[in-house]
N, C-alpha and C positions, 0 to 999 in steps of 0.2 A: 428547566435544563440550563446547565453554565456554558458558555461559548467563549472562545478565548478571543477578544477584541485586538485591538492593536497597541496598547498600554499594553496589556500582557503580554504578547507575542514581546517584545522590546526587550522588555524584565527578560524573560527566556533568554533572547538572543545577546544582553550583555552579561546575563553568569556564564551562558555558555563560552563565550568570551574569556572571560577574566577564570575558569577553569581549566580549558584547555591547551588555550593562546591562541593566537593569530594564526601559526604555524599549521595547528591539525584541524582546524574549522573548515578549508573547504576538503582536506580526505574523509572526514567524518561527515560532510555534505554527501561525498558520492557513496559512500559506504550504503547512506538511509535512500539513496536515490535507488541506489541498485537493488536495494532490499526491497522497496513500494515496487520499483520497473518488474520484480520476478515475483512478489505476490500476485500483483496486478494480473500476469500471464498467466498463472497457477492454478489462477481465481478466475479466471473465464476460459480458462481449458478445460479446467475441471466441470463448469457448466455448462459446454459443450458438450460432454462426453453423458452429461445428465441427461441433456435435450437428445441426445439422440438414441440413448437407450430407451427412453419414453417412447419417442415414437418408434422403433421397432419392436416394443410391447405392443403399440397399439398396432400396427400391420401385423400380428398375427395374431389377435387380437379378432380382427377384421376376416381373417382367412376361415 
């Protein structure tokens, strides 16, 4: 499997550079922060909402 090292990540971080410019690299920063911050919540809300239909299958289930 490929893993992106820190040679890599660099390469990334200077085209993103030299395409965007200096100017939009950190609002394109918060843009992908906020995008990861609301999967992240989306993505164990939602498996919240799994675990607990599970277990109220199982308590009646049970009854």
């Amino acid at each position: 499997m490929y893993s992106i090292g820190i040679p890599e990540l660099v390469l990334i971080l200077v085209i993103a550079l030299v395409v965007f410019g200096p100017g939009k690299l950190p609002e394109i920063g918060k843009a992908v922060g906020k995008s990861l911050r609301e999967f992240r919540s989306a993505s164990t809300e939602d498996n919240t909402k799994t675990i607990d239909a599970k277990n109220e299958d199982e308590k009646k289930d049970k009854k």
